[in-house]
LOZAKE-259340 format. One record per atom (N, C-alpha, C): x, y, z; residue in one letter. Coordinates in steps of 0.001 Angstrom, whole numbers, plus 500000, padded with zeros to 6 digits. Layout:
// residues N
XYZA...
This chain:
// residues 454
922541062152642620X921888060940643073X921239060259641877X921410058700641956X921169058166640570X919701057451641075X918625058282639465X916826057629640389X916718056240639423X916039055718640403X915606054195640038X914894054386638648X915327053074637747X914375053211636359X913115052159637296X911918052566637024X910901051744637246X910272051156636163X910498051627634892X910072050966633682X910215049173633850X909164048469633712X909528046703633436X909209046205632414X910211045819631021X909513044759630033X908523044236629909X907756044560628550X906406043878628587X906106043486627708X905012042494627003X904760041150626369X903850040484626742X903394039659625481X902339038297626011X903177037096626041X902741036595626826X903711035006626884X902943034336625499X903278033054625777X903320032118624179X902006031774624441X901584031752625748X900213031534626092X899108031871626045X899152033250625728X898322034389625682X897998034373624480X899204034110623772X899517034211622226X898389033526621052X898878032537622024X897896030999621363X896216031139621552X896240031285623021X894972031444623165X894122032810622231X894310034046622179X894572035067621217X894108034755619907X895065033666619276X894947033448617831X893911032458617433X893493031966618798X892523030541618560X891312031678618470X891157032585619667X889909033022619522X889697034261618472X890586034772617815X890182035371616357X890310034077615288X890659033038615104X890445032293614148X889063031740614098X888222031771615340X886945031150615578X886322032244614763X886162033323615108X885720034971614888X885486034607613346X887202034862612764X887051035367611276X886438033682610780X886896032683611166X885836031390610579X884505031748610396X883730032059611562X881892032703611700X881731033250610577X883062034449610226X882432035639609344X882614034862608036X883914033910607788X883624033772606583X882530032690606254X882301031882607051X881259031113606784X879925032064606351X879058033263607316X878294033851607119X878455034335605796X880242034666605567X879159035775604167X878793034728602862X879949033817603464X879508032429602117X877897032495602336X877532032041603263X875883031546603099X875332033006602739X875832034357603028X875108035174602243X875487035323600742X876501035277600048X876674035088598582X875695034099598147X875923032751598839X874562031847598265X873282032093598262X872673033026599154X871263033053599661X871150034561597996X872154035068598091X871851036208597140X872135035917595623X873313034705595259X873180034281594132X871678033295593847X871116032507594707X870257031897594966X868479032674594565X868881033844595225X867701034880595157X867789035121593763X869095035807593024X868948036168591568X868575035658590502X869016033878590868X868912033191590053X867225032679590187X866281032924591110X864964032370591352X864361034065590367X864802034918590837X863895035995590087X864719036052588550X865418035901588049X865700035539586593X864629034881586047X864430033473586915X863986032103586318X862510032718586173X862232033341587546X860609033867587178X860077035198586734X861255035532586084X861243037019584758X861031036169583556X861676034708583327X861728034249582289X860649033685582114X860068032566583237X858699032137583155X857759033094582916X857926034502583060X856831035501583243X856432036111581399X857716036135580743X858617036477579533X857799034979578849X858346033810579205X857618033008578404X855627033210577965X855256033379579551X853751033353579120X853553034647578326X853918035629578491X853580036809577384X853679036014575819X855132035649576158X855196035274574489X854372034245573746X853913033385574896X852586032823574372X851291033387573871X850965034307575129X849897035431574967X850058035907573860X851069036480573568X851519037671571967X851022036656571219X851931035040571080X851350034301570347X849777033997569801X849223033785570493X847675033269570748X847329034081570043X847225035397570670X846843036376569540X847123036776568438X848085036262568220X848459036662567062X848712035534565812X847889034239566402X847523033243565501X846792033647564581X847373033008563378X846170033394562148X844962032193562105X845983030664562345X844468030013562915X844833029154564181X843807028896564825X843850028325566317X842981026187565612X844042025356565895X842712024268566029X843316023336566942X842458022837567869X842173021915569002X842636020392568235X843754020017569028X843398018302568143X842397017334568870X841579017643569919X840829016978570318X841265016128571419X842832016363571510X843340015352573038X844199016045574067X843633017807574241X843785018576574943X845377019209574488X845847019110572882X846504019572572568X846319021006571534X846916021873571268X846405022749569997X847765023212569115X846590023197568074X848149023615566755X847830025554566159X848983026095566721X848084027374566290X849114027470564948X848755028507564311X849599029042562748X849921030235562987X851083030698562898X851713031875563360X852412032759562006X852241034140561973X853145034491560947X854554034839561253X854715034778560389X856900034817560209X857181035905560508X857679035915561402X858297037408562362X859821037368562437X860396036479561982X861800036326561957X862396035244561255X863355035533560832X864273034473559852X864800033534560408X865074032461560171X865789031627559867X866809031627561337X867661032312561385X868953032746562429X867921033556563691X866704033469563666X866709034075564946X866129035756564644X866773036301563579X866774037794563969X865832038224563590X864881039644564069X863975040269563369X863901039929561505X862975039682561617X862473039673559630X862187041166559523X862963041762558444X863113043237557920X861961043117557193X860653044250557785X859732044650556442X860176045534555923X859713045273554538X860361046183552816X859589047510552765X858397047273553326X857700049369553278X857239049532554544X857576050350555184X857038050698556244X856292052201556057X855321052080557115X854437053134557203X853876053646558542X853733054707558579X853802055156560266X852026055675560061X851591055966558964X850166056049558833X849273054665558271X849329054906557082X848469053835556358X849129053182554954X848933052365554350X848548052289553037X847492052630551908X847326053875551480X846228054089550680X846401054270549526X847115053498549129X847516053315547372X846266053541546696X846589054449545232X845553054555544574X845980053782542802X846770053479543111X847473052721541474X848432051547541836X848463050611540754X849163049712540957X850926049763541598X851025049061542477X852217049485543050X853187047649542897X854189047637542923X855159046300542825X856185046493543993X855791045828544805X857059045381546154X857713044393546119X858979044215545867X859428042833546098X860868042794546461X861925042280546472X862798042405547258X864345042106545944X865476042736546079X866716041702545991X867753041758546806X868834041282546698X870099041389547446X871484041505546334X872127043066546701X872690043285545783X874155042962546214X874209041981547162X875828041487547736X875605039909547262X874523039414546321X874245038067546411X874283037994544896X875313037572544294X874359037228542565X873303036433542037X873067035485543227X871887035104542735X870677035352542777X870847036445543279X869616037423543789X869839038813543008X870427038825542163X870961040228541934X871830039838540286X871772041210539699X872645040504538297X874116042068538632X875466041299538635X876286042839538720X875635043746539618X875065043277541161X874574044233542080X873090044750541567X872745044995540818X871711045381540333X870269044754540186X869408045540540396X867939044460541013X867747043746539263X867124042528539501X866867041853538156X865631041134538658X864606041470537727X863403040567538244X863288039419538192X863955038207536957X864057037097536682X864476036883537912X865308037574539074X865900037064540597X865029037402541497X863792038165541144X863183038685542411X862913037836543185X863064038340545060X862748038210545607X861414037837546467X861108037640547622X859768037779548160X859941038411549626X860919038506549567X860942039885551213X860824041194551126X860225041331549904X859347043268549959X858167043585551023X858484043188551772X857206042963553580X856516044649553389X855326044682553750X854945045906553963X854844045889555549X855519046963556266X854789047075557772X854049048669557965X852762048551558806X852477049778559191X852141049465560957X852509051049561141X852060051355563016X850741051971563067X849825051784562020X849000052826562237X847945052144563161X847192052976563733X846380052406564986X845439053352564810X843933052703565129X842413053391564784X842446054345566073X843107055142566699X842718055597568100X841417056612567791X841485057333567098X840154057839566016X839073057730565309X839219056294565158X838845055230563997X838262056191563330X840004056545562270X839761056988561621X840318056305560192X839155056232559071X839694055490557991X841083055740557406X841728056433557032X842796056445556889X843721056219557470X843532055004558752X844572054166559493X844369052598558550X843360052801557741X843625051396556873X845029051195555698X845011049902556009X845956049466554890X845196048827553501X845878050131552153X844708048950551165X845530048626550153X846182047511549863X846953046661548840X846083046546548119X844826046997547455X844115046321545847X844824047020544945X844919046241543925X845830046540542685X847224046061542779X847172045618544125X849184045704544006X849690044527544371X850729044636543994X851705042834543805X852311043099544748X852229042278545974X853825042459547338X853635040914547110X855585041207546719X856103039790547162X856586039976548692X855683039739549362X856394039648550987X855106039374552041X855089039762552735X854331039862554168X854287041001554331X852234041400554587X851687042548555020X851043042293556683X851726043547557304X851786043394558548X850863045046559084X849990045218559711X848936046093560267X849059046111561877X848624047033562338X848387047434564071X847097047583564509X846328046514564305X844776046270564985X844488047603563679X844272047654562469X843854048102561803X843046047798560352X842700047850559771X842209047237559002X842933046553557342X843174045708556408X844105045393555656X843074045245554317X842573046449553631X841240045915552456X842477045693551349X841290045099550325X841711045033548824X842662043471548899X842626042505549766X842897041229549559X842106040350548742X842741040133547796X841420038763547063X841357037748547816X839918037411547711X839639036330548287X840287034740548587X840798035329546963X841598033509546698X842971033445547417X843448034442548213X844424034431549231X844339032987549965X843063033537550511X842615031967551691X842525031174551214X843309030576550687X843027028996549816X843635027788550691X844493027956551724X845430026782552517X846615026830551900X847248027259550968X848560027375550827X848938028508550447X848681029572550057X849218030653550247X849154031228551450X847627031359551933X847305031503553229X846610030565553733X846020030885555025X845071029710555563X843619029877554573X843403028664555236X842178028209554352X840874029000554631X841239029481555636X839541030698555539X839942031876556854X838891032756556345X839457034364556965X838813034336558135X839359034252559752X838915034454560571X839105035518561048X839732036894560066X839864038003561327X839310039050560279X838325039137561091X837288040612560472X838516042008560577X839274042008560300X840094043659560156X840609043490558475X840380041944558017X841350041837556912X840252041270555869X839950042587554990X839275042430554196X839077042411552636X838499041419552197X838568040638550695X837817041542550082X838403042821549451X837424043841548699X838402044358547245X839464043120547494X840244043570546113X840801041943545543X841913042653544740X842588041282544009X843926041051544432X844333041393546122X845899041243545651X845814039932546786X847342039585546133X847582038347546669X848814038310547123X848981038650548693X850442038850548633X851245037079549144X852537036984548668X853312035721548522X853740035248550108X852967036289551079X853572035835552380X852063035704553139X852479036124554612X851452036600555574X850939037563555678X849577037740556438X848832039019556558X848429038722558341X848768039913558383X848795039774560248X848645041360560704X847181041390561334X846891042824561889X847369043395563790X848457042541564277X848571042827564920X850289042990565563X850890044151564518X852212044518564479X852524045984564904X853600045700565272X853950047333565669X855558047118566241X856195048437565608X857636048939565772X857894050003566181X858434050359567447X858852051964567675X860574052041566512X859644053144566012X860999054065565357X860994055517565610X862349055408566156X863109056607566726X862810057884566159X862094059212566358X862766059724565199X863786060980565221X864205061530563757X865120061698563961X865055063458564125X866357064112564868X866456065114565255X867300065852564669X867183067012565106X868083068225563578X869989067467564341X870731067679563182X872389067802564223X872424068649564690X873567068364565468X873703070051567136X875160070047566658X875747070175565311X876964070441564852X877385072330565408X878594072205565799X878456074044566387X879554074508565123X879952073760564661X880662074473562919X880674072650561750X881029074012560843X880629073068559617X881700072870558298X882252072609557207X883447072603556788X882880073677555902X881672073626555586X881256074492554334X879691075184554127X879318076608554249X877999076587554376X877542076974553150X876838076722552674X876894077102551167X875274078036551105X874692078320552390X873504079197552074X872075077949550984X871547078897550272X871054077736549081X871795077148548211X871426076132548263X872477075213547536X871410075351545729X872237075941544590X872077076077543432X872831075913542091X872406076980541534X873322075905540335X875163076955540119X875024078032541319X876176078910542044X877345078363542326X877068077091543033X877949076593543963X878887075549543327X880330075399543423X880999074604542874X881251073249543378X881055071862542721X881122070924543507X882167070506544780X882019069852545620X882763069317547136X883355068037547305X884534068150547071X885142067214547754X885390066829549090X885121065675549572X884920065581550848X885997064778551358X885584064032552780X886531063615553777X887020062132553277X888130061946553588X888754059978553431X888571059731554501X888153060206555730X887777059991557480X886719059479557384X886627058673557544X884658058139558447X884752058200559562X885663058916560908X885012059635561628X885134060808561591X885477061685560811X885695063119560380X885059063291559031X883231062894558635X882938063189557025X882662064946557608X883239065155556039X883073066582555666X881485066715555605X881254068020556592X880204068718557277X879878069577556273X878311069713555959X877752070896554338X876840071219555332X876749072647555279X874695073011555945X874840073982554843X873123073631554361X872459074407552793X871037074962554063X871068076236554066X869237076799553989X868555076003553700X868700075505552346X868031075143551207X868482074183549938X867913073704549555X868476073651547825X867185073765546786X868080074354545755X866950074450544306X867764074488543290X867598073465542660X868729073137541699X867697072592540622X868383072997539368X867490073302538408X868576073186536802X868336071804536407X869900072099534842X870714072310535836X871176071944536577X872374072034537073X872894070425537707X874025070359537746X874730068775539290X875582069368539892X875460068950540957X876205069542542398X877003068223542719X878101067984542457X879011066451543012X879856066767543807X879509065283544763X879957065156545759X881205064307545552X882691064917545627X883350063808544815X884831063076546148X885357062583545431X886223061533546587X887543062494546237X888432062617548039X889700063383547511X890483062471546967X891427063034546237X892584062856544970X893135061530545745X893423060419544747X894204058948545484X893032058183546465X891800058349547289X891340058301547776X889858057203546844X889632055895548216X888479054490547213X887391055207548272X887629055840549085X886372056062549853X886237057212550533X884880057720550293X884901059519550860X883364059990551944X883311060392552771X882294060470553935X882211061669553736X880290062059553872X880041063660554300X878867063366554542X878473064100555756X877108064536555822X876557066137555463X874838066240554915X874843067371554482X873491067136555602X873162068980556045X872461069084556800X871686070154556107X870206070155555597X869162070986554827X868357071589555906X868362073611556163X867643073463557201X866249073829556654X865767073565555220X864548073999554786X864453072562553980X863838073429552375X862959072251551516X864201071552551063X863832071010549737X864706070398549004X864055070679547646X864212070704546390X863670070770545515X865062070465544222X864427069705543392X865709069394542324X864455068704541229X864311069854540305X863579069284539076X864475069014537461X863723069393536523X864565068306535116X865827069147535182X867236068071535754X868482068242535310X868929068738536542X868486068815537274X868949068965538896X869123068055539683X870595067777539806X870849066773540180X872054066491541228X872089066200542288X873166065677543393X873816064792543277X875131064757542680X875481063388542164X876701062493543147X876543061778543447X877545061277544558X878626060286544063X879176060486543702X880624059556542928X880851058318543458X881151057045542856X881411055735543341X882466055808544753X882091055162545788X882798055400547338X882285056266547691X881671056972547136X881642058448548748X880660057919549275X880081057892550841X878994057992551246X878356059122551707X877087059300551727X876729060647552266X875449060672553084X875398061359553888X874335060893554459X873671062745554866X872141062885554306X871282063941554540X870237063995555134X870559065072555910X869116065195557087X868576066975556103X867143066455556289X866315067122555705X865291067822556281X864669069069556506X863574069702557743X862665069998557178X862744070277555817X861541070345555424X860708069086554234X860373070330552675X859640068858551632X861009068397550914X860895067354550848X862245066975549485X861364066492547799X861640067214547016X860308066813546277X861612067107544715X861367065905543982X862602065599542785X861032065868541433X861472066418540930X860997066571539153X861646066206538395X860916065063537866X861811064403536429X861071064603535086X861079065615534559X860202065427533321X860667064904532214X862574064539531727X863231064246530668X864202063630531281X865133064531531685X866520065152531628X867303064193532890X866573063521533758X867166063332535197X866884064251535980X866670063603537386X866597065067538434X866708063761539734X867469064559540737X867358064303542318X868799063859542615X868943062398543019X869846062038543522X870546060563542459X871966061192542298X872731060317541461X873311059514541849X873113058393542439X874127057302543211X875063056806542534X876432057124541879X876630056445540628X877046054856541107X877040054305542492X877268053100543128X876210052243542839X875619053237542338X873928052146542272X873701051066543623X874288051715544797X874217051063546119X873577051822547153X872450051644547084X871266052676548329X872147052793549577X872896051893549731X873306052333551351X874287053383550982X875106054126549959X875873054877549892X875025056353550204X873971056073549942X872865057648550290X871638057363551610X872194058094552429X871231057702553432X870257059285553633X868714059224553387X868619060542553952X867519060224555080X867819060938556020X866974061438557197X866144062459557100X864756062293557384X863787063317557549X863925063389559076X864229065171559134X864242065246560692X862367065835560942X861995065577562077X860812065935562493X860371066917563024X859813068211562628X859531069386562970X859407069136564665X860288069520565447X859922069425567151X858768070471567390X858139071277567179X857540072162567553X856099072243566619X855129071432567328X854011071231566479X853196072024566188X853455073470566534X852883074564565940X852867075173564683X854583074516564215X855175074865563392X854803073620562233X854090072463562292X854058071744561514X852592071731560264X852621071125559296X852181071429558353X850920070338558095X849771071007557230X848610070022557039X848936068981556607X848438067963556992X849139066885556654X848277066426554735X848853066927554408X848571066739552342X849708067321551027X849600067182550499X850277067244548938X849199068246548355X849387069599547599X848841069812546802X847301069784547130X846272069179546150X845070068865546736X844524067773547665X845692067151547275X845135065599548234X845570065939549891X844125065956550933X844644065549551980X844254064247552371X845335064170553721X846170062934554047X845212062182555037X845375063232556359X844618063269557304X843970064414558036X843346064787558754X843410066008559361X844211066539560672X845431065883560418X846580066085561273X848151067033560973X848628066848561480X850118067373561044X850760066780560759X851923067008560167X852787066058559961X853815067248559738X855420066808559565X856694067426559245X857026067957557646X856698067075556831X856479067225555451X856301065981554492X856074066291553130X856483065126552306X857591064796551536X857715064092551204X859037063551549819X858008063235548709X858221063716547863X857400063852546533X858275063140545186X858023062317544428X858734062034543660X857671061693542294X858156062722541650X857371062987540429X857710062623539531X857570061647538249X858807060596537684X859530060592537972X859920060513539285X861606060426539267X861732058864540136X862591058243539531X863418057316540574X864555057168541270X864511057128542124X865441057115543913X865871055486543861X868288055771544224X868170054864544658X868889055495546437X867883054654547314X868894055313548672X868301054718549649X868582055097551325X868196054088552415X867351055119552481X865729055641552691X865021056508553195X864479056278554746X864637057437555541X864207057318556907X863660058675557423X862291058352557057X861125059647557714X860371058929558072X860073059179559510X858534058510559948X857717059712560051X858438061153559727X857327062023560200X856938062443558770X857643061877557247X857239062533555999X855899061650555274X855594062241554784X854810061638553722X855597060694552777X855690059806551843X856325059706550707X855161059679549831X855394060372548271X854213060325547551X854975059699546043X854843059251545549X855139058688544376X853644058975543809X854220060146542394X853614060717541682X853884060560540187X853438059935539681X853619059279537875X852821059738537550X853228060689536254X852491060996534977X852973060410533833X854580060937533630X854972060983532489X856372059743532406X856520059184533666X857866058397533715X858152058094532472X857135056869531495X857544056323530314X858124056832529410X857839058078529527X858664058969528237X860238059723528053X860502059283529598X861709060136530002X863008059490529003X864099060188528497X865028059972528226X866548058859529238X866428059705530374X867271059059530788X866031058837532587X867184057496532930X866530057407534940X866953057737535886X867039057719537240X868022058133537650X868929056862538685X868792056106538012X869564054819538522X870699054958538039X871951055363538785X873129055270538887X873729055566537434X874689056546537372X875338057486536079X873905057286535268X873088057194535088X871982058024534191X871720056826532991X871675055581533631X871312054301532248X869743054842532020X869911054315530582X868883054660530084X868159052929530099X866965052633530522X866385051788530400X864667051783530280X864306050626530156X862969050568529715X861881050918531018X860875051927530978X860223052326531752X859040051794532400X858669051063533086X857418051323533519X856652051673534854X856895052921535429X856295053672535787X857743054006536896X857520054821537827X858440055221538838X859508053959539663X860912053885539773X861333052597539935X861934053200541643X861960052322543189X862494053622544282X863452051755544513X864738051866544555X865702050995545068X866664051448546123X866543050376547153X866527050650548664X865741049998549618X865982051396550611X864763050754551858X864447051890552024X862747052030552843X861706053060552906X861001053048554333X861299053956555237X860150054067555872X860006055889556158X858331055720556128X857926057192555815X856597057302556979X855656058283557055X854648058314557895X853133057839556939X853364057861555825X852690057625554817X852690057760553682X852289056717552761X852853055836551091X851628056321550509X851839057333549305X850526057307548384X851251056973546911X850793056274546497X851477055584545125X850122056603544102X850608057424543000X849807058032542109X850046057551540779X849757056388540231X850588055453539011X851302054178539526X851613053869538486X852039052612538562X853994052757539239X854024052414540381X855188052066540966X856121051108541366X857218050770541181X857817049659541970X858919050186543241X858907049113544652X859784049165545349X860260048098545208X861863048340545589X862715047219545729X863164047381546426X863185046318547609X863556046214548879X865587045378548350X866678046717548948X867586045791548482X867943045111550521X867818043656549972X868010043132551719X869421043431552173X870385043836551716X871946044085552238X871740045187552972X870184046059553157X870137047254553739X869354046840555242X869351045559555798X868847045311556945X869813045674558708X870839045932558012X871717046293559221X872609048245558888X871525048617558187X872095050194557995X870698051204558780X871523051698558697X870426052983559411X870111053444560948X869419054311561419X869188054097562717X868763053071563504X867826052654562415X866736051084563216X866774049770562420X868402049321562878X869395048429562301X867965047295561966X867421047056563031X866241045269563031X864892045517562110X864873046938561314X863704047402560423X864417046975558953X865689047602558790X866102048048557847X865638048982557010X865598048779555509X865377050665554911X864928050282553447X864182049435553304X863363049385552201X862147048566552106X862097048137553425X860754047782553934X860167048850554904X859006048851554265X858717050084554825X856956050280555908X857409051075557139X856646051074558215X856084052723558005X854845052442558509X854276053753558428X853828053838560085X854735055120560491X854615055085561910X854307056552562598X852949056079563143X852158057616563236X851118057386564617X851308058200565535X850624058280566927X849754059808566553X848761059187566556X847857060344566583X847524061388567697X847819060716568946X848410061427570191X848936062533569589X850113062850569218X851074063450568769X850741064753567800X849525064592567329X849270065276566347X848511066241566474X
């Protein structure tokens, strides 16, 4: 027996269809209209809290301003003209100070800051600093801050020539001569009691006590192998040729070094214009007369240091040989003792500093340095006895030139500058975009020190 199919064809008519498509076209219309007006209401929102981050951003920068006028005057028709110091160049970008200091300035001998540019000849003779070209961007900056008020957060320029701008952190700035304030070097009279006329210097820029820079500092490498360990580095060890990679420089870890009549070169491989290494020191440094690290034209090298780095020049040469006579080819890093138990009185010998800690010093005992320096936790001490008498300097392959007193070419920042004799820095400006703290650069120099910390 054959069973009935009861199954019947099924479908929407054209009617159903239509009606159907009208009422999801209403639907998805609503939604897209809604989210439009929500994209607007939320581009709308971003763009009102931008505008009033920026209005908010503007009045600070007034505020910073105000305060940080050197003079304020009313023109009498509810307008005012304030005088501001030079915080930036020309293009906009941070103005690089030439010494930085993370403590103070407490120079005790005449010191010379001033600046060249050794990518510029007219600033420069054959790369090389020439004073007939000097500069005036040898800037001094310090971070030091009275949280103690303790005197040795002062800055004291008497005796010393800066061609640049001296810059302080609500601290005090002695040893300015008076005749500063004349209206064209500076303003015409001293309205800020921190900056005081108890000397003769006259620096060629601004004086402004209310500056400050965080700098990073720096930490040991976490390298887990190395190309070469050489234990103490002495007068044992045979010189290293290193990497043609700049992202592969040949890796050195020394204990130590003590090098003594001896050079340790760092040289470029065979066929090779340019050679990379970093060396990693996990103690002092020490290199007195004829001890010497010599780094061959192209190589760059760059050294992190944990403990003192301290160069003796009594004749012969001693420390570091740039034969590029180009500071950025030597970069060294003072790493910062992490463990403040482990850190050291903060002094040299007999002189103390502060009654704090610090990581160590860099000591340079006639000797002259050319290189990018970056310790905020070291001391730097420039120590002159005997410079004038030395035979050779240590400015690049060993020219012999005319002395007067310790010469450091580059950039500098340390935790604190004691000049013992007559010194010069030379800020070279081609070093404003090297280093960790590209907008400082490395021969203006900040002294940067939280007593918190200590």
């Amino acid at each position: 027996m054959k069973r009935a199919d009861r199954t019947r064809p099924g479908g929407y008519t054209l009617v159903e269809m239509l009606m159907a498509m009208g009422v999801s076209g209403i639907v998805i219309t609503g939604m897209m209209m809604g989210s439009v007006a929500l994209q607007r209401s939320f581009a709308g929102t971003l763009d009102y809290a931008i505008a009033q981050n920026d209005q908010s951003r503007i009045s600070d920068y007034l505020a910073v301003d105000m305060r940080r006028a050197l003079e304020v005057t009313p023109d009498g028709s509810g307008g005012v003209t304030m005088t501001l110091p030079n915080f930036y160049n020309s293009d906009g970008t941070v103005k690089t100070p030439t010494v930085v200091s993370t403590m103070g300035w407490p120079a005790k001998k005449r010191l010379v800051v001033d600046s060249f540019d050794s990518n510029d000849s007219t600033k420069s003779t054959l790369g090389l600093y020439d004073s007939a070209k000097r500069q005036s961007n040898g800037d001094i900056g310090s971070n030091a801050f009275p949280v103690k008020h303790n005197k040795t957060m002062d800055l004291n320029i008497n005796n010393n020539f800066v061609f640049g701008d001296v810059w302080n952190n609500y601290s005090s700035i002695k040893g300015v001569s008076s005749s500063y304030f004349n209206g064209t070097t500076g303003p015409a009279t001293n309205t800020n009691a921190l900056i005081q006329t108890t000397g003769n210097a006259v620096p060629t820029g601004t004086i402004s006590t209310n500056y400050f820079r965080d700098l990073p500092r720096i930490k040991a490498p976490t390298w887990t192998t190395a190309d070469r360990n050489v234990g103490v580095l002495d007068k044992k060890d045979s010189d290293q040729v290193v990497s043609a990679n700049p992202a592969a420089p040949t890796k050195i870890i020394a204990t130590s070094v003590k090098l003594d009549k001896d050079t340790f070169v760092i040289k470029l491989p065979p066929g090779a214009t340019a050679g990379y290494a970093e060396m990693w020191v996990q103690g002092d440094m020490s290199m007195k007369d004829g001890g010497i690290i010599q780094v061959e034209p192209g190589v760059h090298l760059t050294v992190y240091f944990q403990g003192d780095l301290k160069i003796e020049d009594k004749k012969k040469g001693a420390g570091f040989d740039v034969q590029s006579d180009d500071a950025a080819d030597l970069i060294l890093l003072g790493v910062e003792q992490s463990d403040i138990t482990k850190k050291k009185n903060d002094q040299n010998e007999s002189d103390v500093y502060t009654p704090y800690k610090a990581t160590g010093n860099i000591v340079l005992k006639d000797a002259d340095l050319v290189a990018s320096l970056y310790a905020p936790d070291h001391n730097l001490v420039i120590d002159v006895k005997g410079a004038a008498k030395r035979d050779k300097d240590n400015k690049g392959k060993m020219r012999n030139r005319l002395q007067t007193g310790v010469d450091v070419y580059g950039s500098f920042v340390a935790r604190n500058i004691h000049a013992k004799g007559p010194a010069n820095l030379h800020y070279d400006e081609q070093l404003a975009n090297a280093g960790p703290v590209t907008d400082v650069g490395y021969v203006s120099w900040f002294e940067n020190l939280n007593l918190d910390r200590r």
